[in-house]
N, C-alpha and C positions, 0 to 999 in steps of 0.2 A: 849323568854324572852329578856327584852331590858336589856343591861349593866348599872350597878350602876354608879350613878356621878361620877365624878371625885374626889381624896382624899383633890384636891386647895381647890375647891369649896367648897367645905364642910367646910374647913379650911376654907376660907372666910367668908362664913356665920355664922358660931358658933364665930368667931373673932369678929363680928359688932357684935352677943349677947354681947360679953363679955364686948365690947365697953360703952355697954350702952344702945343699940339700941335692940327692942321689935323684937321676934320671928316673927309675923306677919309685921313689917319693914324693917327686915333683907333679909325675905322671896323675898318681891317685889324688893328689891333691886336688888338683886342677881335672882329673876325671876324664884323662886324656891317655891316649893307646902311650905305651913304655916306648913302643917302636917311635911313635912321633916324635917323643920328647927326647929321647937321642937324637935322631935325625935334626929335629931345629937346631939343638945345643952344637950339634959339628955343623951347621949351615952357618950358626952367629960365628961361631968358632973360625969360620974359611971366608965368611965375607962381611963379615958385621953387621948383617942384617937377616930379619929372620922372614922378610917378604916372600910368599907365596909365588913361584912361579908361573908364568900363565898356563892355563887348561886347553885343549882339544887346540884346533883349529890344523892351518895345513902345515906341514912341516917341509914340505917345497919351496925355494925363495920363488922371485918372479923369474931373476935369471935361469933358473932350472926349466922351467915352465919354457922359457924361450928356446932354449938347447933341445928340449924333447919336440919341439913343434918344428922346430927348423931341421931338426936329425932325418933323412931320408927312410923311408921304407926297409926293412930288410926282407930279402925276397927268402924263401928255402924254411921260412920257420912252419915249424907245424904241429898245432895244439891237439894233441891226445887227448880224447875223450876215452873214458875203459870199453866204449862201443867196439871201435876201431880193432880191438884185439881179438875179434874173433867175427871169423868168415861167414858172410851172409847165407844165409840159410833159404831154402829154395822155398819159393811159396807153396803153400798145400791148400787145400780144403779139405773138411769134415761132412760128411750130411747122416744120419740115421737113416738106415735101410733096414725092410723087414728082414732081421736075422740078425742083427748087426750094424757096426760101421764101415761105412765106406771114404776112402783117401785117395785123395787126387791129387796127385802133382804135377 
């Protein structure tokens, strides 16, 4: 994943919104997607700040982690493979015979 812009930048470009200057003007100015510089400008707009949210990691708390570990077994589940949908087929063999092949099953 590439790293979020810088906190300037962003700071720059919600600063020319507020200026006066249109989402899509700010955007070319500063050389940044239209989508982004909406998105910051409603992010200052909802919380006063235009910090970058943290990236990746797990989205599990610990407590979650605890409740799945302590959750018992369920018996009766059963993972479908597309194998599973169709009936086993009897062994055979092949071998080359003079005239022909021959099948064994």
């Amino acid at each position: 994943m590439t790293k979020p812009l810088d906190e300037d930048l962003r700071v720059r470009v919600v600063g020319a919104v507020g200026e006066g200057l249109s989402s899509h003007a700010s955007a070319a100015r500063f050389r940044v997607s239209i989508s982004s510089a909406i998105r910051w400008a409603k992010l200052e707009e909802e919380t006063g700040s235009v910090k970058a949210k943290p990236m990746g990691g797990d989205v599990l708390s610990p407590a979650d982690y605890l409740h799945l570990q302590a959750a018992p077994p369920r018996s009766g589940i059963r993972v479908r493979t597309g194998w599973d949908r169709y009936p086993a087929r009897p062994a055979y063999s092949h071998s080359i015979v003079p005239g022909g092949f021959e099948v064994t099953l």
